[in-house]
N, C-alpha and C positions, 0 to 999 in steps of 0.2 A: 504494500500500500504506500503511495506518495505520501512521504510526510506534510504534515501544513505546517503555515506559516505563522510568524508568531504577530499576525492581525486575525489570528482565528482562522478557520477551515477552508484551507484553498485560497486566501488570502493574500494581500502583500502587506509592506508595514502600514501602521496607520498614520499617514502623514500629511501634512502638506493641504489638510482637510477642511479648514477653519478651525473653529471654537467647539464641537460639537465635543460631550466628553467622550464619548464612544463611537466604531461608526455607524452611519445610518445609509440604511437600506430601501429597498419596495419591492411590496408587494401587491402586484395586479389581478382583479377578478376580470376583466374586460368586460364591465359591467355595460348592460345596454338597456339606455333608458328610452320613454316614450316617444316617439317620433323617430327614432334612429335605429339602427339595424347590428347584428351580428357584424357585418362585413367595415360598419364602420367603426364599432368598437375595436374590434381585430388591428385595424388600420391604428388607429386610436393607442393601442396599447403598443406598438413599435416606434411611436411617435414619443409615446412617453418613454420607455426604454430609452430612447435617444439621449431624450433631457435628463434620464438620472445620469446616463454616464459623462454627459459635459458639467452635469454642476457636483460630479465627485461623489454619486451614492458609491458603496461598495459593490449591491449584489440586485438584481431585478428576479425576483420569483413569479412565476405563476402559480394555480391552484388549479386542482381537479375539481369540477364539480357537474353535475349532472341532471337533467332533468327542470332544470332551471331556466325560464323565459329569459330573466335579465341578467344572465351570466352565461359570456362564450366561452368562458375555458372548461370546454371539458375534456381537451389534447392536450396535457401538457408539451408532451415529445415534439409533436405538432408545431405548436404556436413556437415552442424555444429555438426548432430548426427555424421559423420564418424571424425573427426577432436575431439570432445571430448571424442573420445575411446582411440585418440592419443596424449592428453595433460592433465594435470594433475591441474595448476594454471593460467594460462591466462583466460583472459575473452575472450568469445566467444559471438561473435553476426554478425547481418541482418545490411548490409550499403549499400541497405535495401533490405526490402520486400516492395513490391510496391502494398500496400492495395486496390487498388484498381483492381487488378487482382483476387481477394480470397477472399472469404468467412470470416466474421471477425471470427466466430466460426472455421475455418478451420483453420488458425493464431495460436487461442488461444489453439485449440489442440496441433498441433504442438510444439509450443514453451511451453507451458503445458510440454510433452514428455520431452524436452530437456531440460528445468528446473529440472525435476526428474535425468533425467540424468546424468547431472550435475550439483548439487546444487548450487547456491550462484554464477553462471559462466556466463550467460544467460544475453544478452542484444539483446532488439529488438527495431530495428531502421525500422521504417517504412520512408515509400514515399509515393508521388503520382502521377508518373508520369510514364508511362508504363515502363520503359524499355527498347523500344522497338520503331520498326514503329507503322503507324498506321493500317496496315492492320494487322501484328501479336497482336496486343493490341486487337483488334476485334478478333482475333480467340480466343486467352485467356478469354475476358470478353463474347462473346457469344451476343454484340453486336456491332453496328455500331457508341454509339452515345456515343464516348468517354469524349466528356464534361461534360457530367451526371457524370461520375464515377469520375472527379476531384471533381465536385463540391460538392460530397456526401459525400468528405473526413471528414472531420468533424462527419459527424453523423455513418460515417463506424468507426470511431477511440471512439466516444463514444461510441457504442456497445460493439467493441470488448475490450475495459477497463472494462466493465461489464460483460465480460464475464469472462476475465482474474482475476476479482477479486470475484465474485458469486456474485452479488449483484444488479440483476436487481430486480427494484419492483415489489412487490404483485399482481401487478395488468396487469405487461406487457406480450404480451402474448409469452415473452420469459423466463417467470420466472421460470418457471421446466424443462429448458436445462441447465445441466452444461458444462462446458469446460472440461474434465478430459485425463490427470491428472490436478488437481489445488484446491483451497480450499474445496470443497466438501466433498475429501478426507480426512480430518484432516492433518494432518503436521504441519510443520514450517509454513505455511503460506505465503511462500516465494512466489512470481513469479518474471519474467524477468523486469526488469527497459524498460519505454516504450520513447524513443529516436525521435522524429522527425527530418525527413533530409529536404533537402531543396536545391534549388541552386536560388532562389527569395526569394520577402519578403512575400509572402503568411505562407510557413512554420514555417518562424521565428517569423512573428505577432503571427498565432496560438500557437509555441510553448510557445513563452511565455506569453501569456495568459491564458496559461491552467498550465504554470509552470514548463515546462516539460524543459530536457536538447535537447540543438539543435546542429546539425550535419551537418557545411556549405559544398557543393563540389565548396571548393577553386579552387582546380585541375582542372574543365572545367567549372568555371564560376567566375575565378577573379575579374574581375571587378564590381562584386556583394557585393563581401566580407563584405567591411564592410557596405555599407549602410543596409544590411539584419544582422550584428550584433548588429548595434545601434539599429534597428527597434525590434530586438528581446527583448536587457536589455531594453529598452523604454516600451515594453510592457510588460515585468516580473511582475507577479504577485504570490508571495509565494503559495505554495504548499505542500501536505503530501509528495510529492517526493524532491521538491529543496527551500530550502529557500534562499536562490539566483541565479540568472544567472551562466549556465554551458553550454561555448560552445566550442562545439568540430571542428576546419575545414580538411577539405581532402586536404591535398599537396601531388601532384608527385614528387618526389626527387630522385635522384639513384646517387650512387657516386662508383667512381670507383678509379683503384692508379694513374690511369694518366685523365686531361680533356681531352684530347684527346679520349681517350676508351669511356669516358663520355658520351663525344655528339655522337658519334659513337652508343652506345647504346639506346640513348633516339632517336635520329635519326628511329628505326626502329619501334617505339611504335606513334611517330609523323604520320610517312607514313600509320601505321595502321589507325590511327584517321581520315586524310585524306580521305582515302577509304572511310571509313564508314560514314563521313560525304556527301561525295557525292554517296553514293547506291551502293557499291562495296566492302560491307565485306568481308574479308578473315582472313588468317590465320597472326599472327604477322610475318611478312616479317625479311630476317636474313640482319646482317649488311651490309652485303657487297651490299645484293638486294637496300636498302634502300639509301645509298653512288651511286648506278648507275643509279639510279632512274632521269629521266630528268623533274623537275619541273617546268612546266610551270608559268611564272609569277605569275599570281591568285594563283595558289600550295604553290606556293614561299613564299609569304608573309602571308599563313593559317598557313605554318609552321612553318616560322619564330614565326610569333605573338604564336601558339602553344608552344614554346619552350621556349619564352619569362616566361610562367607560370610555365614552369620547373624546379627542383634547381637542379642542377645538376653539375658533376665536383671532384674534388678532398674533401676525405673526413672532411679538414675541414673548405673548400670550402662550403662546404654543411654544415657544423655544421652553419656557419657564416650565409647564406642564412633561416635557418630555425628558426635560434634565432631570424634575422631582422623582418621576417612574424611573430613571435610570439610577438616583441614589437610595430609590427604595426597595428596589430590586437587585441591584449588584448587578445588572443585565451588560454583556459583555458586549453589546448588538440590539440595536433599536430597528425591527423593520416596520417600516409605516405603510398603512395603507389607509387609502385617501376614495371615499364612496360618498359620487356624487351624480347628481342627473347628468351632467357634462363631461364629457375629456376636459372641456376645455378648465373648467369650476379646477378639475384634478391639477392639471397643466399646475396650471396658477398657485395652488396651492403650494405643492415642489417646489417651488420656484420661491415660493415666499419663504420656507422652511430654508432651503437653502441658504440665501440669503441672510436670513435670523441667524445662522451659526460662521458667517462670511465662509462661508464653500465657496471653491472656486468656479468659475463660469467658463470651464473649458479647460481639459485634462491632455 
């Protein structure tokens, strides 16, 4: 396994970056809201990849997810091959693939491909939790008895590191498949940094157990945080990839030049949450929808409490906000994600966060 760097997983130093205390990342849902399309969030999200890698984010993730009106990523492989045709130095990776839908050999091809693609660029952040309902979780896995495919995680993530690295034994009777592209072929020997996410402590106990860098979703599961970070350094044990604790959490943030615009914005990515919390996906709702919306009490306080987890507001309002979460977290890695009717509202926001920590404006 390539060692990492000592800016965390796959990493270079951390430098040269502003004021930020740690570095900061993104993560994109290719969120697609009312009046716009798949094709132009897709578009949308290469655009932003762009912007993070000139104003100096470290790492651009996508996400899996499925069945979802106002969300195109459900390729991650996909999308990362089209995204590193359109960036040059950002790291690019799965926040995640959710292992338990795929074939581990199917994975290791894949991200195989996009390591070739992209040398040196490549992070895979796997999951284990569908994505999804339960009845699309079943269409994808082909069957009914989803708990089986949590509980195999473990020996789905051992394979497919055997496969990502050639190195099943002699004797298993997987030992004359390879992954390819990947060692078989000679080269640099490189493949992708293998990342687990988590929003409990199942992932964080494994991750750090096995060593590996872990990747909390602050963002829809706050009050997890830290007891699944302590649980992770508690259970670190050194490794060919980390010889210490590297953990990365997901914050929603968006900032805008007035809090007013703010909450106005985050307001219509809440309404979406809503929806889909109660079995009524759709498309990200525009602000105005979302401001006329009549919440019923129970809505009222999902939202409320929703928005609660949000940093959101003026951008150094938001600087202020995301330095607090990183001195009460010990988080080694801030990835932001930014949910909003627009590209553009997103654009904008990046661009403000950056700024708030003097990032540089072209790398």
């Amino acid at each position: 396994m390539r060692p990492l760097g000592p800016a965390g997983p796959g990493g270079t130093p951390f430098e040269a970056r502003g004021s930020a205390p740690v570095p900061l990342s993104v993560l994109d849902l290719a969120t697609v809201g009312v009046g716009s399309t798949a094709t132009e969030a897709l578009r949308a999200s290469a655009r932003i990849a762009r912007i993070a890698e000139e104003r100096g984010f470290t790492r651009f993730w996508v996400a899996e997810h499925h069945s979802m009106p106002g969300v195109a990523s459900t390729s991650p492989a996909v999308i990362l091959a089209h995204l590193a045709a359109h960036t040059e130095r950002v790291r690019l990776g799965s926040g995640g693939v959710m292992l338990p839908n795929h074939a581990p050999l199917v994975i290791a091809e894949q991200f195989g491909t996009l390591e070739a693609l992209a040398p040196g660029r490549i992070d895979l952040g796997l999951g284990r939790a569908p994505g999804t309902d339960g009845a699309t979780a079943a269409a994808l896995r082909r069957t009914d008895n989803l708990r089986e495919g949590a509980d195999e995680f473990p020996q789905q993530l051992a394979e497919l590191t055997r496969f990502l690295d050639d190195d099943f034994p002699d004797d298993h009777r997987y030992a004359r498949i390879h992954a390819v592209p990947g060692p078989v072929q000679g080269g640099d020997g490189g493949r992708p940094p293998v990342w687990l996410l988590g929003s409990s402590g199942f992932s964080a106990r494994l991750a750090g157990q096995l060593g590996l860098p872990f990747a909390f979703a602050h963002h829809f599961s706050a009050a997890n945080t830290i007891p699944a970070l302590e649980l992770y350094r508690e259970s670190f044990r050194p490794s060919a990839a980390l010889s210490e604790p590297y953990a990365l959490i997901g914050v929603s943030a968006l900032a805008a030049d007035e809090e007013r615009e703010a909450r106005r914005q985050v307001l219509t990515g809440a309404l979406a949450m809503l929806r889909l919390r109660t079995g009524r996906p759709g498309l990200v709702p525009t602000p105005e929808e979302a401001e006329a919306y009549s919440f019923s009490p129970v809505e009222r306080d999902f939202v409320d409490g929703w928005l609660g987890n949000v940093i959101h507001g003026t951008p150094d309002a938001v600087r202020d906000g995301l330095d607090a979460l990183t001195k009460r977290t010990g988080a080694d890695e801030l990835m932001i994600t930014a949910n909003a009717h627009t590209p553009e509202i997103r654009v904008r926001s990046y661009d403000l966060i950056a700024t708030a920590y003097a990032m540089p404006t072209s790398r």
